[in-house]
BALOTOR-214139 format. One record per residue: x, y, z negated of N, C-alpha, C, O in turn; residue in three letters. Coordinates in steps of 0.05 Angstrom, whole numbers, plus 5000, padded with zeros to 4 digits. Example, Ala and Ser with C-alpha at 12.3 -4.5 7.8 and 13.67 -1.06 7.14 Angstrom:
2
- 5264, 4886, 4844, 5246, 4910, 4844, 5264, 4934, 4844, 5285, 4934, 4831, ALA
- 5257, 4955, 4858, 5273, 4979, 4857, 5258, 5001, 4843, 5268, 5023, 4839, SER
END
This chain:
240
- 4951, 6818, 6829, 4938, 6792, 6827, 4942, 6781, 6798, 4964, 6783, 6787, UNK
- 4925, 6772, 6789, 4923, 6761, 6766, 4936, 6733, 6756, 4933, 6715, 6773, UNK
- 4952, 6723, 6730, 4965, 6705, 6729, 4947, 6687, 6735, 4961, 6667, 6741, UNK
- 4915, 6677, 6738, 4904, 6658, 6738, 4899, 6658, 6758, 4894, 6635, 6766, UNK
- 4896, 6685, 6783, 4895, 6668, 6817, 4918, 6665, 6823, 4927, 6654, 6843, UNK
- 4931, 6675, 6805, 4962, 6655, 6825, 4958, 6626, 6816, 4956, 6610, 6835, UNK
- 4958, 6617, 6795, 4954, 6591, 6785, 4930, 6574, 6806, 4929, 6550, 6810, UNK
- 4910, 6596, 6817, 4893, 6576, 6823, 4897, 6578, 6857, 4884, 6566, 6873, UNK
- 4915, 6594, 6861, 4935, 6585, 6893, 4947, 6561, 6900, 4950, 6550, 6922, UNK
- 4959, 6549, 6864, 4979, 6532, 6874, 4971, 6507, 6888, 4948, 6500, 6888, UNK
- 4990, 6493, 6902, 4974, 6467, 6919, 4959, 6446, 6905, 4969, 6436, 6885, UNK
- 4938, 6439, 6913, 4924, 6412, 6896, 4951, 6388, 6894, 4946, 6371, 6876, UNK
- 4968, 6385, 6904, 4988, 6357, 6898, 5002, 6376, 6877, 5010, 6358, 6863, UNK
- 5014, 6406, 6859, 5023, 6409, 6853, 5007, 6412, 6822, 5022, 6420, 6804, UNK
- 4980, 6406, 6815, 4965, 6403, 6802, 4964, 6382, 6791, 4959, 6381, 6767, UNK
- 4968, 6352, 6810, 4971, 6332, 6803, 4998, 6323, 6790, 5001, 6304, 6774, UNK
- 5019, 6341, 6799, 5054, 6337, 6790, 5046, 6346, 6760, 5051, 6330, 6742, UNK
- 5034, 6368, 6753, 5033, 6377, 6721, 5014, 6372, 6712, 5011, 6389, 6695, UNK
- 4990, 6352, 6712, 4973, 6338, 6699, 4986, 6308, 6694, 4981, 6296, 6674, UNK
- 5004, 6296, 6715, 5026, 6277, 6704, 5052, 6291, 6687, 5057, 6281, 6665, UNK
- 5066, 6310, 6695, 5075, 6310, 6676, 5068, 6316, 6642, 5083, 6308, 6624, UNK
- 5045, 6330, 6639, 5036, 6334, 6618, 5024, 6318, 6600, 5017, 6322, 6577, UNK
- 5022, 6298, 6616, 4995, 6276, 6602, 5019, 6257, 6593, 5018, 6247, 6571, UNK
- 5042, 6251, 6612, 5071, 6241, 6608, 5089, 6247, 6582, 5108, 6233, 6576, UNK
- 5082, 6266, 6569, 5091, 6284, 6551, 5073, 6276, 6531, 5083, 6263, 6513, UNK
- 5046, 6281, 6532, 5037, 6274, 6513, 5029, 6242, 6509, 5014, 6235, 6491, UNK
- 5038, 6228, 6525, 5036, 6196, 6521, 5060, 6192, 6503, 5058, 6178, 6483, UNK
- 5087, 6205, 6509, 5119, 6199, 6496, 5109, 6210, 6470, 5105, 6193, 6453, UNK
- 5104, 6244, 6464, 5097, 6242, 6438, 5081, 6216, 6421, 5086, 6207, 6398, UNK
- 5067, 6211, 6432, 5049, 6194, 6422, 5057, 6174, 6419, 5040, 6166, 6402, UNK
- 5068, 6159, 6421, 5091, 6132, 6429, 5113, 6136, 6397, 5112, 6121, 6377, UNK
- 5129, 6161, 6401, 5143, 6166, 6374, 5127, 6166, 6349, 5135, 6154, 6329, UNK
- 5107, 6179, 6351, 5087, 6186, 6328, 5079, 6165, 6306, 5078, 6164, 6282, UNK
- 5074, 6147, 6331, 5058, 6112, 6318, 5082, 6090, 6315, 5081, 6068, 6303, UNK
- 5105, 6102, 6329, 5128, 6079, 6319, 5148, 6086, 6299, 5168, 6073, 6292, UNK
- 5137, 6113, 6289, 5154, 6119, 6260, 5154, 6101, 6239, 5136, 6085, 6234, UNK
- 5183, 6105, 6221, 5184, 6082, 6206, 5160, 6094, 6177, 5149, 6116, 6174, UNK
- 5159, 6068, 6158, 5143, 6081, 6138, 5162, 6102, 6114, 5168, 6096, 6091, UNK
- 5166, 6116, 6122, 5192, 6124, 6105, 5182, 6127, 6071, 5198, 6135, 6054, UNK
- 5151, 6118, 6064, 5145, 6127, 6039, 5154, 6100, 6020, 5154, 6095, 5995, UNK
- 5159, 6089, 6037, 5171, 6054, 6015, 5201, 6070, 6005, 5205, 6065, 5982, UNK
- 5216, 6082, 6013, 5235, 6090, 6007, 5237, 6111, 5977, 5257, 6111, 5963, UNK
- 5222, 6121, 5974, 5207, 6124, 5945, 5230, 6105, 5923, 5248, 6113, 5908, UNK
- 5220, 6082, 5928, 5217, 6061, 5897, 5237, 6045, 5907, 5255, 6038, 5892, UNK
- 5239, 6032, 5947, 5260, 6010, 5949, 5286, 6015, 5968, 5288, 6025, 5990, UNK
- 5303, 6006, 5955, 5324, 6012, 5956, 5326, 5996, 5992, 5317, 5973, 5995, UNK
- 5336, 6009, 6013, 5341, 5996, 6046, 5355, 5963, 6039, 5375, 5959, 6024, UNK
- 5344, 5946, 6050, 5362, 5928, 6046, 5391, 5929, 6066, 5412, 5919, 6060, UNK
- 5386, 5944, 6088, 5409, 5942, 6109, 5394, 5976, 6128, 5374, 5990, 6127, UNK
- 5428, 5977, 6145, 5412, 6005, 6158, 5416, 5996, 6184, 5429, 5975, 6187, UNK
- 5404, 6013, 6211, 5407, 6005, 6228, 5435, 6012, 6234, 5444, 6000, 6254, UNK
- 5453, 6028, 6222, 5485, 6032, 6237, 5499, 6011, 6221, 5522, 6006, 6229, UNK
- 5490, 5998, 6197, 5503, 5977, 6193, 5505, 5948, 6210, 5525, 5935, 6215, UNK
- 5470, 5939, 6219, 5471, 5923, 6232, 5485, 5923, 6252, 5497, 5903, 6260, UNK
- 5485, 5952, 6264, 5490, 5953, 6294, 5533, 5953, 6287, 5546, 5950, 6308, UNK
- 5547, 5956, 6261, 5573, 5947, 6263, 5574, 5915, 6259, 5595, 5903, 6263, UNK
- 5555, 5905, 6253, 5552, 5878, 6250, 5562, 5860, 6285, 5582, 5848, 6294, UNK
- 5534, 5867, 6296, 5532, 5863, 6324, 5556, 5873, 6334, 5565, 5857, 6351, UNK
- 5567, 5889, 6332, 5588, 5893, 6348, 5619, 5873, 6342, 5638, 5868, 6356, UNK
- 5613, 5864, 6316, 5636, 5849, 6309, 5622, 5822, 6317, 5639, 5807, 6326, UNK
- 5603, 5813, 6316, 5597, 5786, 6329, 5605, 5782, 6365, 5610, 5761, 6376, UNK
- 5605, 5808, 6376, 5600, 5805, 6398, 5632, 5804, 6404, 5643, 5801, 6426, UNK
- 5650, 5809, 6370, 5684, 5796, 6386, 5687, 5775, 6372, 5709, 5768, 6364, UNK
- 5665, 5762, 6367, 5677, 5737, 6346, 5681, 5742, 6320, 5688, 5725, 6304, UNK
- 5677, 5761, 6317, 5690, 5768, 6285, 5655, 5768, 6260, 5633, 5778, 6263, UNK
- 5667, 5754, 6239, 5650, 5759, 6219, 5652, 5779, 6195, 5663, 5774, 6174, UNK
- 5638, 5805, 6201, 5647, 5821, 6184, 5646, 5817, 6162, 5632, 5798, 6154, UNK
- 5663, 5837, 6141, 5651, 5830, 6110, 5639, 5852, 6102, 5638, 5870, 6119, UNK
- 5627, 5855, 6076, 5600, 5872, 6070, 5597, 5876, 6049, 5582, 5863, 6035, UNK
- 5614, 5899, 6040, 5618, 5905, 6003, 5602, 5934, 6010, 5605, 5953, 6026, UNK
- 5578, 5923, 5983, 5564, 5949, 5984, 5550, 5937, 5956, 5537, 5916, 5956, UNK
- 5556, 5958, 5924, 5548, 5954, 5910, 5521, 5981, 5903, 5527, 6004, 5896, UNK
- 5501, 5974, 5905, 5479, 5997, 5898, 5473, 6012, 5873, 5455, 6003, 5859, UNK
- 5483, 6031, 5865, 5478, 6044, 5838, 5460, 6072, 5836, 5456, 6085, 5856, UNK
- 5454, 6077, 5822, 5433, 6095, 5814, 5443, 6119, 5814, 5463, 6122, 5801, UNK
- 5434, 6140, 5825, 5449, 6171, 5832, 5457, 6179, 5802, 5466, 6201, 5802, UNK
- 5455, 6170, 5784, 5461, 6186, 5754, 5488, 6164, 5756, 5507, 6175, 5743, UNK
- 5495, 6143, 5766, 5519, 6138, 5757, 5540, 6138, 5780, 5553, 6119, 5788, UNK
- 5540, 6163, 5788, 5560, 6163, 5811, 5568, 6188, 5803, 5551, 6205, 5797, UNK
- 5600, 6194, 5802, 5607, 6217, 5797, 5604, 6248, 5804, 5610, 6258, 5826, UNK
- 5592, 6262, 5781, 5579, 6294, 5797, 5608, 6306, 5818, 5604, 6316, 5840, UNK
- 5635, 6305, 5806, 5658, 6303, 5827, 5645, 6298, 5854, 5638, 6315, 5870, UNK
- 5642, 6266, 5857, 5642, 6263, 5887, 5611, 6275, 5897, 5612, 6281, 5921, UNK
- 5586, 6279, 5884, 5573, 6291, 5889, 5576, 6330, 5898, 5559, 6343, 5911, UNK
- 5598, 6339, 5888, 5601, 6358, 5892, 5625, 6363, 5925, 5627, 6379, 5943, UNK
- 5638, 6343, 5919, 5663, 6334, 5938, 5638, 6333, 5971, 5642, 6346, 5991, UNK
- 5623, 6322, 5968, 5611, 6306, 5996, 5592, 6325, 6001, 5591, 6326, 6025, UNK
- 5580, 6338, 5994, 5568, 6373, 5996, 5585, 6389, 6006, 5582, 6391, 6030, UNK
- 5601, 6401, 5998, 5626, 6406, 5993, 5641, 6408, 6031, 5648, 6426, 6046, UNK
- 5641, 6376, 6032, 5649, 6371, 6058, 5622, 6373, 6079, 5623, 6386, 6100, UNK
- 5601, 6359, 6069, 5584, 6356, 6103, 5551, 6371, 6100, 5531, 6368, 6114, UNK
- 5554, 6387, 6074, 5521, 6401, 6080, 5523, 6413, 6044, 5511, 6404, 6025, UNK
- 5545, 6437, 6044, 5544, 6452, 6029, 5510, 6463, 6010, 5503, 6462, 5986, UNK
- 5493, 6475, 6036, 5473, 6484, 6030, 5447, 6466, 6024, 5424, 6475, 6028, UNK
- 5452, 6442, 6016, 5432, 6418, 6027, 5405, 6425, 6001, 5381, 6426, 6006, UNK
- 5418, 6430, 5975, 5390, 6435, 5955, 5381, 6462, 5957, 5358, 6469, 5953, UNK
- 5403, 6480, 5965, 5378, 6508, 5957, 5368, 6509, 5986, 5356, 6530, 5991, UNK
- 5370, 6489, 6012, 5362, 6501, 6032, 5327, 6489, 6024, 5322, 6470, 6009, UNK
- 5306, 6505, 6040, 5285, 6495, 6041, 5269, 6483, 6065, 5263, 6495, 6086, UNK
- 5261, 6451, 6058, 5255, 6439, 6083, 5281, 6432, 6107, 5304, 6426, 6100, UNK
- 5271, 6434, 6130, 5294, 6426, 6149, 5306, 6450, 6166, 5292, 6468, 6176, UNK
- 5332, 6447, 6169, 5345, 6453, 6178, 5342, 6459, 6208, 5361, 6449, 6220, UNK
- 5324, 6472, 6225, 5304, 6462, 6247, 5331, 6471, 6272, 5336, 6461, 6294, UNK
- 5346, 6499, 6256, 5369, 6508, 6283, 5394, 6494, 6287, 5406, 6494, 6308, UNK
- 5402, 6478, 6259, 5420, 6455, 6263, 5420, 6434, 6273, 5438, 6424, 6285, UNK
- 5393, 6423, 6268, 5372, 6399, 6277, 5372, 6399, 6314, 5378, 6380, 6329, UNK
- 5365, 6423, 6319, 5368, 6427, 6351, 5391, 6428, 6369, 5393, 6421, 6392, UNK
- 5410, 6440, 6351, 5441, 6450, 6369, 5450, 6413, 6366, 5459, 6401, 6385, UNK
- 5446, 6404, 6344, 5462, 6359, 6347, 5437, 6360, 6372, 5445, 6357, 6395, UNK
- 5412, 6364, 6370, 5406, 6346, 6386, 5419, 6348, 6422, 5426, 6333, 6440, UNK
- 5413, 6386, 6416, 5431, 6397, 6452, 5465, 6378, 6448, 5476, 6364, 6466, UNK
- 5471, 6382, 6425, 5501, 6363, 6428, 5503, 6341, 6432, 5525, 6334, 6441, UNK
- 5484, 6321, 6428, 5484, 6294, 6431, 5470, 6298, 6462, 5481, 6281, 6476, UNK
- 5456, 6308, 6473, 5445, 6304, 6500, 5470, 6312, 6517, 5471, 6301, 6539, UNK
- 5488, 6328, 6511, 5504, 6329, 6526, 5524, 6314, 6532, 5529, 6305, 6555, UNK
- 5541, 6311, 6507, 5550, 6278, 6508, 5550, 6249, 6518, 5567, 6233, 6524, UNK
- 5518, 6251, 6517, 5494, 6225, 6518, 5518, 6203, 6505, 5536, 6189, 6515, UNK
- 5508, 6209, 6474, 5529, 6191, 6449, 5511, 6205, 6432, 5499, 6226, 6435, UNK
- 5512, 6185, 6410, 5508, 6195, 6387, 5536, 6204, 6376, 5557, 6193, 6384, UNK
- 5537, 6225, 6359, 5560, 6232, 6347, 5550, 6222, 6312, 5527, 6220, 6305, UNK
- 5572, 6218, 6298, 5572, 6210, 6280, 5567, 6232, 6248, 5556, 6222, 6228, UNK
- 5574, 6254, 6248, 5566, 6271, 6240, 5566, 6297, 6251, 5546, 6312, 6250, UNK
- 5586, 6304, 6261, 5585, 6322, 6288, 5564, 6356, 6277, 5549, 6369, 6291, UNK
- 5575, 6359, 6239, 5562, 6387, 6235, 5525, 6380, 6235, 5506, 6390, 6246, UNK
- 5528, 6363, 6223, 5499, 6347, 6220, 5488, 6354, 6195, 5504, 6353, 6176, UNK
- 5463, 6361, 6191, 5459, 6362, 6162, 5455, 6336, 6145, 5450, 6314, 6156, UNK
- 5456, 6339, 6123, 5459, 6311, 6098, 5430, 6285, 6114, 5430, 6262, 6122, UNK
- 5412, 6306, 6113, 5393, 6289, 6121, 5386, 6280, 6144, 5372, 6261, 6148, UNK
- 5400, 6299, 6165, 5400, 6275, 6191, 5417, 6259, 6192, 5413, 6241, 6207, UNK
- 5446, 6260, 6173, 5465, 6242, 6169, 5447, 6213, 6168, 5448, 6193, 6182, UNK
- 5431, 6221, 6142, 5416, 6188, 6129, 5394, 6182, 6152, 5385, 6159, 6156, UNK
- 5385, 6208, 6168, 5364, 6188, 6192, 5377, 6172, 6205, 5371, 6149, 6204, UNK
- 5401, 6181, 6221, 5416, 6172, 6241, 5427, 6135, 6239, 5428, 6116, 6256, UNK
- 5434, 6138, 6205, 5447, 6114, 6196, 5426, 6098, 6188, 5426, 6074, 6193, UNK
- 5403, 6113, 6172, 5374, 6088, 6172, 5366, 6075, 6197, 5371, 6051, 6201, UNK
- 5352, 6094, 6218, 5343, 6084, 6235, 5355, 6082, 6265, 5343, 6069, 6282, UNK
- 5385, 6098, 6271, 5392, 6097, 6306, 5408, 6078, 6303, 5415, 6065, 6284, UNK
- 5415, 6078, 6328, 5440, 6064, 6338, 5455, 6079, 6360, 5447, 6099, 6372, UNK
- 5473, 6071, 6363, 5485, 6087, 6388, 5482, 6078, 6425, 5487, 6090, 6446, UNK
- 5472, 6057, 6419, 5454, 6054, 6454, 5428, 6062, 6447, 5411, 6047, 6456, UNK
- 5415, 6089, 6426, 5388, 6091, 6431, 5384, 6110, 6457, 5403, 6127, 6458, UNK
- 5369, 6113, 6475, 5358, 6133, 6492, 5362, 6161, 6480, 5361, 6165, 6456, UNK
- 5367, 6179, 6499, 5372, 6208, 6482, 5352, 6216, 6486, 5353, 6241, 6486, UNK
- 5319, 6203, 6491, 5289, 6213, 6489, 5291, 6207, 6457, 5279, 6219, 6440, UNK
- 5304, 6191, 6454, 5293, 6186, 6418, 5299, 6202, 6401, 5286, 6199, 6380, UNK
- 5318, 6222, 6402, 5322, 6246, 6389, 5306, 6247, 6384, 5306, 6231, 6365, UNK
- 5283, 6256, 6386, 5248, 6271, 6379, 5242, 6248, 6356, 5230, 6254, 6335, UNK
- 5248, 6229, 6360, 5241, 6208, 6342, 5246, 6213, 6308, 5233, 6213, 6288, UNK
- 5282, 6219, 6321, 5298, 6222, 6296, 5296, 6253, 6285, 5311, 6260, 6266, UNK
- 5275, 6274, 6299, 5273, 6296, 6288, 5248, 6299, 6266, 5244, 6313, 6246, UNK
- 5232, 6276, 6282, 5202, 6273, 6264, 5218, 6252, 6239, 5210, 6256, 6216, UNK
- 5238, 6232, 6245, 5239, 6225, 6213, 5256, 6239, 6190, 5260, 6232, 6167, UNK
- 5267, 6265, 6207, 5284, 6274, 6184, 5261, 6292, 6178, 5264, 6295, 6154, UNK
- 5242, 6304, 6184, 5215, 6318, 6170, 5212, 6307, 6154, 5215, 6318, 6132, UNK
- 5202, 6272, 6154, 5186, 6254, 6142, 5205, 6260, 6113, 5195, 6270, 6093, UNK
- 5231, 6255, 6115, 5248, 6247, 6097, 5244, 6259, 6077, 5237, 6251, 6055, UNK
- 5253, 6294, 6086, 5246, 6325, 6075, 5230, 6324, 6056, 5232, 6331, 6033, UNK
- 5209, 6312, 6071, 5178, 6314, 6062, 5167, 6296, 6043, 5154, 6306, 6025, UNK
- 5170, 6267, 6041, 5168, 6249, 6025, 5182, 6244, 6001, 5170, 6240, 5980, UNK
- 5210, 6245, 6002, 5237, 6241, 5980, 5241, 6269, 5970, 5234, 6292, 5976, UNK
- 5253, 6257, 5953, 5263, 6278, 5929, 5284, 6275, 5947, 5295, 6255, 5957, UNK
- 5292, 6318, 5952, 5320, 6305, 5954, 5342, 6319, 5931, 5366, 6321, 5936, UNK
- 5327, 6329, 5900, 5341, 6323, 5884, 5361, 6295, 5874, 5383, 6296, 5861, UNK
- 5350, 6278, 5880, 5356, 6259, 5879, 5362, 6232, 5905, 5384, 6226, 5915, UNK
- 5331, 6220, 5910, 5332, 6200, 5928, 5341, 6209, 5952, 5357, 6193, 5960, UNK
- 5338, 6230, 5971, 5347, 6227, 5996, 5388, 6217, 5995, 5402, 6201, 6007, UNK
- 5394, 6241, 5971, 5425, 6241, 5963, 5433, 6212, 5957, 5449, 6199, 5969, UNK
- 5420, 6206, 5938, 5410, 6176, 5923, 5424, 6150, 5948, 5444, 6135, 5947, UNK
- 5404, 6155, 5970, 5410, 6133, 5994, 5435, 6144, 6005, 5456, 6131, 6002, UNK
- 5435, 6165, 6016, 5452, 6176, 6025, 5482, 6165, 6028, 5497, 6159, 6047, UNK
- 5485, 6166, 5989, 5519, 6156, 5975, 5519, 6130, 5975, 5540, 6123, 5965, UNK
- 5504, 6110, 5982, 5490, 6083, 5976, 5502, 6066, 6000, 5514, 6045, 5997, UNK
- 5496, 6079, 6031, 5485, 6068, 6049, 5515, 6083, 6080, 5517, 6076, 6103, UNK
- 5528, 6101, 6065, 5550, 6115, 6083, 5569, 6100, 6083, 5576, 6090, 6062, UNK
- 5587, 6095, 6112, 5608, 6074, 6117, 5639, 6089, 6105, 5644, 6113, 6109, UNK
- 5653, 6074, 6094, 5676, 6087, 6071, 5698, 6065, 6081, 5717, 6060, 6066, UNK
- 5697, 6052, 6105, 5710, 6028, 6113, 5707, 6018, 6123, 5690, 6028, 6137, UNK
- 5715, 5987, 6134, 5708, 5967, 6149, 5693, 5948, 6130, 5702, 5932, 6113, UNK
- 5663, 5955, 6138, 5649, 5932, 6124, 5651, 5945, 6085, 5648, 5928, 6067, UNK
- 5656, 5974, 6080, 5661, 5984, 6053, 5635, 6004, 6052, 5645, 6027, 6055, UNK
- 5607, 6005, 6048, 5584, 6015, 6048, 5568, 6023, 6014, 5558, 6011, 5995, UNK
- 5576, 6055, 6024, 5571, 6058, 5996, 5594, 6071, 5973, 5617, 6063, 5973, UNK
- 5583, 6091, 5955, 5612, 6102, 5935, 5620, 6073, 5914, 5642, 6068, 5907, UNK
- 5597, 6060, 5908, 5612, 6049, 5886, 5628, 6029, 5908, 5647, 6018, 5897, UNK
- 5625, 6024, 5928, 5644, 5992, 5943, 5673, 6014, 5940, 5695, 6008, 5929, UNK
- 5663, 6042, 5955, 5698, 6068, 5968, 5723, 6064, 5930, 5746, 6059, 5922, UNK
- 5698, 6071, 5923, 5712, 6077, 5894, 5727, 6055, 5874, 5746, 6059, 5859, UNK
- 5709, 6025, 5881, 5722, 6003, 5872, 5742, 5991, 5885, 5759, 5979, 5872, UNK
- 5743, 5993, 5928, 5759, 5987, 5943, 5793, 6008, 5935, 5816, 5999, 5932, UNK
- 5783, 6033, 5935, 5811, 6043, 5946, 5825, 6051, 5913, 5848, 6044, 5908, UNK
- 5808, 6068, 5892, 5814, 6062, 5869, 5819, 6045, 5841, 5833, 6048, 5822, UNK
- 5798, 6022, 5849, 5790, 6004, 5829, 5784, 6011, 5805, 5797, 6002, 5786, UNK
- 5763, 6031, 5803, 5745, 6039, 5786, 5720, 6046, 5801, 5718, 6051, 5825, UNK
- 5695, 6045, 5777, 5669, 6046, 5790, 5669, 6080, 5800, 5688, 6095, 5795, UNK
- 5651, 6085, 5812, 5644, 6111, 5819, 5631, 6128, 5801, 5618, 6147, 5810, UNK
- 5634, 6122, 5776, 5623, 6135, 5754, 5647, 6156, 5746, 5644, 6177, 5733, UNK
- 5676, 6143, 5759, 5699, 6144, 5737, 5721, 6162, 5759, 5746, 6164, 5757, UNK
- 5702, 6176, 5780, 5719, 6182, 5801, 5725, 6217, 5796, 5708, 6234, 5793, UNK
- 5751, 6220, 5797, 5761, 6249, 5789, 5762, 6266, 5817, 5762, 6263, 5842, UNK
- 5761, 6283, 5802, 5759, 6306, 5829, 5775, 6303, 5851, 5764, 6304, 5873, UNK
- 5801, 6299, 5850, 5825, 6295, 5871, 5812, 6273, 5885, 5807, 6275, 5909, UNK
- 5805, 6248, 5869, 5797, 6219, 5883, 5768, 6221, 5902, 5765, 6205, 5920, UNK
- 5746, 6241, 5896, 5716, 6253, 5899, 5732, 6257, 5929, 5730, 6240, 5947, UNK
- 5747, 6283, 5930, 5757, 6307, 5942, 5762, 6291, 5975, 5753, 6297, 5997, UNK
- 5779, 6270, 5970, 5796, 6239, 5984, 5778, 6232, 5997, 5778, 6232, 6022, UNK
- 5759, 6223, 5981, 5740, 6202, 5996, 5725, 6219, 6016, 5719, 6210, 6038, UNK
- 5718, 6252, 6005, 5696, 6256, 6023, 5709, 6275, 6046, 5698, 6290, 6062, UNK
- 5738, 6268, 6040, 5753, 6283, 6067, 5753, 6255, 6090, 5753, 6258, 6115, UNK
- 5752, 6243, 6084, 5745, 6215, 6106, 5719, 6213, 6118, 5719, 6207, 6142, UNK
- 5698, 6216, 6105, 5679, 6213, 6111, 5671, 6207, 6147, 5657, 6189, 6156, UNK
- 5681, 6225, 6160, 5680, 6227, 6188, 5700, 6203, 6207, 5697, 6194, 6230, UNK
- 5718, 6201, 6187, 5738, 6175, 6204, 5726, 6150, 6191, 5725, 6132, 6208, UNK
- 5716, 6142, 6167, 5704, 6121, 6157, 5725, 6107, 6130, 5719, 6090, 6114, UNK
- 5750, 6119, 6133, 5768, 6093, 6123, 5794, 6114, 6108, 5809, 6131, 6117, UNK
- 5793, 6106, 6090, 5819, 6122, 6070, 5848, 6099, 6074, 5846, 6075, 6069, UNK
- 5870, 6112, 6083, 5895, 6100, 6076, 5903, 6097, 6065, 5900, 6113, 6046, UNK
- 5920, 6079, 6062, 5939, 6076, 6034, 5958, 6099, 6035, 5965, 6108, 6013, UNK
- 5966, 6110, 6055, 5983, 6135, 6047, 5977, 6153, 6075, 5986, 6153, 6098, UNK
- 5953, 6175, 6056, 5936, 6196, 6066, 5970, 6211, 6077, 5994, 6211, 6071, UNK
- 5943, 6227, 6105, 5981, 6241, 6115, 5971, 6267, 6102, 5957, 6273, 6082, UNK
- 5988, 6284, 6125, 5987, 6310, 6112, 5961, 6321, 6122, 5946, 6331, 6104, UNK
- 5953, 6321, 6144, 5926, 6333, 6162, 5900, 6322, 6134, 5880, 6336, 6129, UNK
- 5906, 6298, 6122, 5880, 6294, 6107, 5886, 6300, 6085, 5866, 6301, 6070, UNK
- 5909, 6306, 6072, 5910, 6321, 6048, 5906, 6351, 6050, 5898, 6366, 6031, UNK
- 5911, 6357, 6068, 5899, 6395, 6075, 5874, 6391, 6077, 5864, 6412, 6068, UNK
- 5851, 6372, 6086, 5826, 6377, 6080, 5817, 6368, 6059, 5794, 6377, 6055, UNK
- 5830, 6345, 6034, 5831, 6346, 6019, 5825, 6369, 5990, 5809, 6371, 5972, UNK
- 5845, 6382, 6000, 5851, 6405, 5984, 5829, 6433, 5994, 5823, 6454, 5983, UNK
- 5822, 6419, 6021, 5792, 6451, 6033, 5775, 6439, 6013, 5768, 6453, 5994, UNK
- 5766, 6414, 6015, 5743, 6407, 5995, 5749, 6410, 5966, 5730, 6408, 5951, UNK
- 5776, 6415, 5953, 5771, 6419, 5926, 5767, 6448, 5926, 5759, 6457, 5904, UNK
- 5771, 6466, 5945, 5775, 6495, 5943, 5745, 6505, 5935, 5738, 6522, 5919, UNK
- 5727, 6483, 5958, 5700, 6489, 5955, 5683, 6476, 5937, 5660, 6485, 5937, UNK
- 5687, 6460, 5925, 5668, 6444, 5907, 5672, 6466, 5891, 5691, 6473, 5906, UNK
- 5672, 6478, 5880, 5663, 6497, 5854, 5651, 6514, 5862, 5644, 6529, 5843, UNK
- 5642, 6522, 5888, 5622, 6544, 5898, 5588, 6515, 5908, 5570, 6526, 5920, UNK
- 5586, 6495, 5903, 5568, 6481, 5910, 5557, 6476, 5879, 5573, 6473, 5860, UNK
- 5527, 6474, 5876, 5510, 6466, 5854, 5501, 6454, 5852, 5484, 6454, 5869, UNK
- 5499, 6432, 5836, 5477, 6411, 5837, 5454, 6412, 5813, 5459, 6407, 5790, UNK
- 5431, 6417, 5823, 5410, 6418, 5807, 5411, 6408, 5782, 5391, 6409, 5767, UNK
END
């Protein structure tokens, strides 16, 4: 028997189950498609706020608390090639020579986040779903929105330089603290020098935190051993 009289065996109500689910499918696509952000303003303007910042905002209002909000914005030429090598280094070694997106890493966060049902915070994420996650999610989004956040890390790919601007926002817009957003706030908070002026050991520091958010005044030993993985590797990472 042929795959098409079996198909045309099946029951008329089971015809109607997969003309709803399909039409269901392509209504959701369609829904994501038209509520993408414009990601081409990102070009020329700098985010005024991201959605994982608001959403630490909200969460401190919702204990009373008024957060504070040191985030100074500087231009990817004046942030140290150190910590640009340091933060590669740590969370997306391959990020310039790879081409386009990352589509098998892209899929294993998203199977990891559905399983969870959490967003994870970097969780082996590439650079550029790092900056979708923190532009546009939050962590009560629906885990249908994944698809959302797969079409805007394309967009990102695809629109931005990411010689520059995707990295650019990236170092700009990443939490380095409570309410510390951004290398030049990490670099002025915990060193007190701009991020122009940051040495390899200090690069190495910051982007061994990255995943906890917040550098100590006296790093233990567990973050000085990853410390020291990231200086092992910054000299095998390139920057264009």
């Amino acid at each position: 028997m042929s795959a098409y009289a079996s198909y045309a065996l099946l029951p008329s109500r089971w015809w109607w189950v997969i003309m709803v689910v399909v039409v269901g499918i392509a209504c959701y696509v369609a829904q994501v498609f038209f509520t993408l952000p414009d990601i081409r303003s990102l070009r020329t303007t700098n985010p005024a706020s991201t959605a994982f910042i608001d959403m630490r905002v909200a969460e401190a209002q919702q204990k009373g608390i008024i957060k504070r909000h040191i985030q100074y914005w500087v231009p990817y030429e004046q942030i140290s090639p150190h910590l640009k090598h340091a933060v590669l280094a740590a969370q997306d070694a391959t990020f310039f020579s790879r081409e386009g997106v990352d589509f098998g890493k892209l899929l294993n966060y998203v199977e990891m986040n559905w399983k969870k049902k959490e967003l994870t915070n970097q969780g082996g994420t590439t650079l550029t779903q790092q900056l979708a996650k923190n532009l546009y999610s939050s962590s009560s989004e629906n885990q249908f929105f994944k698809l959302r956040e797969l079409f805007i890390v394309q967009q990102l790919e695809t629109e931005l330089s990411k010689k520059h601007r995707i990295f650019e926002i990236y170092l700009n817009v990443i939490e380095w603290g409570d309410g510390v957003w951004g290398a030049e706030a990490a670099a002025r908070m915990y060193f007190r020098i701009p991020a122009s002026k940051l040495n390899r050991e200090q690069a190495a520091l910051l982007a061994a935190v990255i995943a906890n958010s917040r550098l100590p005044a006296n790093p233990s030993k567990r973050l000085l051993r990853r410390q020291q993985f990231i200086l092992d590797r910054m000299d095998n990472v390139e920057l264009p």
